[in-house]
C-alpha positions, 0 to 999 in steps of 0.5 A, spaced: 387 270 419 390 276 416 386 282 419 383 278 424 384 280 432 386 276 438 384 277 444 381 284 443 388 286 442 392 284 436 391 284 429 395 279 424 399 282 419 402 275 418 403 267 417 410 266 420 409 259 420 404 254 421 404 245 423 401 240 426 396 245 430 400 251 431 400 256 427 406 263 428 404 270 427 406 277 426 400 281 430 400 288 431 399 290 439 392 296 438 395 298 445 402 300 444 402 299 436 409 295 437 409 289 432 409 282 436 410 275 435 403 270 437 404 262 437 398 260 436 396 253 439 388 250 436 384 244 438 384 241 431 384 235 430 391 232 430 391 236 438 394 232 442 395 233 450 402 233 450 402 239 445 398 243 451 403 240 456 409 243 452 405 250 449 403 251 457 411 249 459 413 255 454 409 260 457 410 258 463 418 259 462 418 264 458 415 269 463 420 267 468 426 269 464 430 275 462 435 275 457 437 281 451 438 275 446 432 271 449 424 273 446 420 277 452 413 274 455 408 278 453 401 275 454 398 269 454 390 268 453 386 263 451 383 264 443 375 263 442 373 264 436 368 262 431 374 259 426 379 258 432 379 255 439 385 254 442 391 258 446 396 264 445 403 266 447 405 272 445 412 275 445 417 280 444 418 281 435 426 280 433 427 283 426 432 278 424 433 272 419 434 265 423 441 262 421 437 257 416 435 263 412 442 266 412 445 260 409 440 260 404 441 267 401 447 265 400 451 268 406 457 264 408 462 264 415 468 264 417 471 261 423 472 267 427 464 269 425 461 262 427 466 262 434 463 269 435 456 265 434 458 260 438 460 264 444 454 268 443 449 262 444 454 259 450 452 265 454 446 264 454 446 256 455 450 258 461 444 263 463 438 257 463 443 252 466 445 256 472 437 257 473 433 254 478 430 249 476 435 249 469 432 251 463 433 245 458 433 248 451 431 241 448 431 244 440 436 248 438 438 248 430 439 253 425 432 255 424 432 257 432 436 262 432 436 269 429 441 273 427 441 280 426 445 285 421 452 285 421 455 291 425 462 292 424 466 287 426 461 283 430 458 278 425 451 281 428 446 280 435 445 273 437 438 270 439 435 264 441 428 263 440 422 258 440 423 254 447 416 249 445 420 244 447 424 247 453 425 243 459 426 242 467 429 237 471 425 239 475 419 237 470 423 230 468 424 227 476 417 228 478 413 227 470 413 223 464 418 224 459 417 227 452 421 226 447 422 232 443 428 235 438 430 234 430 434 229 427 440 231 426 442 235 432 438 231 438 444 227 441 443 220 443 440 221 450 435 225 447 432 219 443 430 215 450 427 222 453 433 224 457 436 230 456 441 234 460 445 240 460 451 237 455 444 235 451 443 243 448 451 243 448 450 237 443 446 240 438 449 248 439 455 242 436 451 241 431 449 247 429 455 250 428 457 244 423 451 246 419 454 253 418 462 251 417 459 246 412 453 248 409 449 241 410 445 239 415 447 234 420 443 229 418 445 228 412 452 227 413 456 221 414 457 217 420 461 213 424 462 210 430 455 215 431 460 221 430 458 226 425 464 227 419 464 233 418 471 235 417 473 235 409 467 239 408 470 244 413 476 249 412 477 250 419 483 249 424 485 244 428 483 246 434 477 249 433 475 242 429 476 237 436 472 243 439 467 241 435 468 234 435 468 234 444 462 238 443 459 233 438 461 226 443 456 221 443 457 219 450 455 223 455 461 222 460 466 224 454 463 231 452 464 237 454 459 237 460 457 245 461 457 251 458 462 255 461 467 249 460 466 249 453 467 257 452 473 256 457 476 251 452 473 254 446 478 261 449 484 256 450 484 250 445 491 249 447 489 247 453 484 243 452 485 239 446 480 232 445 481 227 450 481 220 447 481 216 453 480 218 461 486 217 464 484 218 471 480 214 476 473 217 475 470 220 482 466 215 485 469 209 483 468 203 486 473 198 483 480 198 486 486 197 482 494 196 486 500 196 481 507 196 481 513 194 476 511 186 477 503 185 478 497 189 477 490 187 480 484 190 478 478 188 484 471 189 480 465 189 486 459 187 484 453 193 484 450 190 490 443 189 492 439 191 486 431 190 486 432 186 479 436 181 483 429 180 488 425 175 483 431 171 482 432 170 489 425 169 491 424 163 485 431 160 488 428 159 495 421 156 492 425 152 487 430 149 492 424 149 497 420 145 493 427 140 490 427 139 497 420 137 498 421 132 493 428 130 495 425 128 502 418 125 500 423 120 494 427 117 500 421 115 503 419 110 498 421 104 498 428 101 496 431 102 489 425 106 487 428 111 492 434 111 489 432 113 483 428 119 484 433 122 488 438 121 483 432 124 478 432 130 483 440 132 482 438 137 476 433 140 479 439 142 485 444 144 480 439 149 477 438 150 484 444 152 486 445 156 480 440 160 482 443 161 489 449 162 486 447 167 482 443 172 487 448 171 492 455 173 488 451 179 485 450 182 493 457 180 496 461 177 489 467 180 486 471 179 480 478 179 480 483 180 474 490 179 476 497 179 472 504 178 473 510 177 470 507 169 469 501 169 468 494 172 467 488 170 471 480 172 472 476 171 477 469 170 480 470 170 487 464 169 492 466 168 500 472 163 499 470 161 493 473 162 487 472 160 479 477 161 474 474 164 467 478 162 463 482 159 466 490 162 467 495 163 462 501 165 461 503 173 461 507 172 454 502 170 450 497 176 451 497 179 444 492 184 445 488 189 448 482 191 445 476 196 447 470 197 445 466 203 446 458 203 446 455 202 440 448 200 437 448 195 431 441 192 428 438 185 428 436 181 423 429 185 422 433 192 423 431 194 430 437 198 432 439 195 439 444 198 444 451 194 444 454 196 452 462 197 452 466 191 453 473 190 454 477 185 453 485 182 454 485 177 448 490 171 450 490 166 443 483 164 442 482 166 450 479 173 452 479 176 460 472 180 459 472 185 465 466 190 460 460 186 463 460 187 470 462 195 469 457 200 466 460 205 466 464 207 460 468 212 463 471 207 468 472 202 462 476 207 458 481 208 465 481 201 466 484 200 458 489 206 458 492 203 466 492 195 462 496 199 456 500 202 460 503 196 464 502 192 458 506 195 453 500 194 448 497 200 444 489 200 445 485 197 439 478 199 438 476 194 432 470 198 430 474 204 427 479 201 424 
């Protein structure tokens, strides 16, 4: 295509790059002779529509923001060409290297140099976060950002290019999702197509550590879902758990904007990495009243939920039918009516197992108390309650023990997600309060209180 003019304005210089139906060149605009960057997107064969829907989102983002270290909006115009159909985007040219080419030239950072990158890019998270919709990034690695030349103490100009797969809150609550990134620097929520704010502060995380160690993330060890990247990296203390609180698999224990990240990146000493939550997270629902004798945690139910509506639904046809026959079996003669009825008790256990079920979910709760005596658990519903397992002394607690979300594999390696779970371990007996609470954050509140009235250090057997 060199030589080539594009939309009667635009001589190709050169292939920058060139995948799956998109192709990115160096043009020359006749107009003002100022060189400029084209994506080029074709209906080849492998176009997809979802390709078009993101190639149209990225004009559409670009040309409503206005940022120094962000590419401009120039043009977009669709390519009809005998040896090509398709749409360009054409923006503002950077003469710059991508972090990626940096590395492999050889050139090497120190602390204070990737801090200054890393503040730079915070700066401009915090200007598409603040925009109306916010502007999500999506894919920020190595080679989406430039770097211009060094200039005295400044490791050099900051840039950050290629918004392919930028999205919208907006775009998500009223559309599908697509799910769009690089392995290695896609956090975990990213890979079920939800993506937030503390999503880009993840990959910026991962980004970072590809520049203290030079190895892309994902070929770094990992455990728990967390990059190790520490004996790779000569770094401080504290600037090691800034990039650990950046890199935190769990939404709820990350740094959650980036105006909070510069502020504990400025301050370390102030905002060292959280291993539990220790306050009760906001919106809470579950009650917990201490004292130096008694501790009791009330766990409410979620509620009506419409998941729950089948299962009510089945138990009313269900008891409604075992009624039916209960009734007709009484009807028939002695003896004989006895024993169909005795036939119909396991039908009205089921029953009554399925009432109970979609009734403790709207209206039930589950209660763990404990005392200078003894431990209990219970699923209380109205007046009713039941004991699981059933009490055991307070002395003979020998444990605490929680474990955060986590995934593990299935015997034909399907990677599933285990929730977290919390467990107060009794001998062979465990008061489980994890399955009726989603919410990690309130989990991790719930195990420092139980640690700190108990006496008992917290043990995650996963890490150990």
């Amino acid at each position: 295509m060199i030589g080539e003019i594009l939309g009667e304005r635009y001589e190709v210089q050169q292939l920058f790059g060139k995948k799956a139906g998109r192709r990115t060149l160096l043009a020359r605009d006749l107009q003002t002779q100022e060189l400029v960057v084209i994506k080029l997107l074709s209906f080849s064969s492998d176009f997809e529509w979802d390709s078009l829907k993101l190639f149209e989102r990225e004009a559409e983002t670009l040309k409503n923001l206005a940022h120094p270290s962000i590419p401009g909006y120039l043009n977009y115009f669709e390519v009809n060409l005998p040896t090509i159909k398709g749409f360009a985007l054409v923006q503002t040219y950077i003469r710059a290297q991508t972090l990626e080419q940096c590395l492999k030239t050889g050139r090497t950072f120190t602390e204070a140099e990737v801090k200054q990158i890393a503040k730079a890019l915070l700066e401009i998270l915090v200007y598409l976060h603040r925009l109306y919709p916010p502007v999500i990034h999506r894919d920020i690695k190595p080679s989406n950002i430039l770097l211009g030349e060094r200039s005295g103490n400044s490791v050099g100009q900051v840039y950050l290019v290629d918004f392919g797969s930028v999205q919208t809150v907006l775009a998500t609550e009223t559309g599908t999702r697509t799910v769009v990134g690089t392995y290695g620097y896609m956090p975990p929520e990213q890979f079920g197509g939800r993506t937030v704010a503390a999503s880009d502060l993840y990959s910026l995380g991962a980004t970072l550590i590809y520049l203290v160690t030079g190895t892309h993330p994902a070929d770094l060890p990992q455990k728990d879902f967390r990059i190790q990247f520490e004996q790779l990296a000569n770094l401080s203390p504290s600037f090691s758990n800034w990039l650990k609180w950046m890199i935190e698999p769990s939404l709820e224990r990350r740094l959650s904007s980036a105006e909070q990240t510069i502020a504990a990146l400025e301050k370390p000493q102030l905002t060292n990495l959280p291993t539990l939550v220790v306050g009760k997270p906001d919106g809470s629902k579950i009650q917990l009243t201490k004292n130096g004798d008694s501790l009791e945690i009330i766990v409410p139910l979620d509620g009506f939920d419409p998941s729950i509506i089948f299962t009510g639904f089945f138990a009313i046809v269900w008891n409604s039918f075992t009624l039916f026959w209960t009734i007709s079996t009484l009807s028939t003669p002695f003896l004989i009516n006895i024993l169909f009825a005795l036939l119909s008790l396991p039908f009205w256990g089921v029953g009554f197992g399925m009432m109970y079920k979609f009734l403790f979910n709207l209206f039930g709760r589950i209660c763990l108390r404990l005392n200078s005596e003894q431990i209990t658990l219970t699923w209380e519903l109205f007046a009713w309650k039941f004991y699981r397992p059933r009490a055991s002394p307070r002395q003979s607690i020998t444990k605490l023990v929680y474990i955060p979300k986590h995934f593990t594999k299935d015997s034909e390696g399907t990677r599933i997600a285990v929730p977290a779970q919390l467990d107060i371990c009794v001998g062979v007996k465990k008061y489980s309060i994890g399955g009726a609470i989603k919410s990690e954050a309130e989990l991790e509140w719930l195990a420092q209180e139980l640690s700190d009235w108990l006496g008992l250090p917290i043990i995650n057997p996963i890490r150990s």
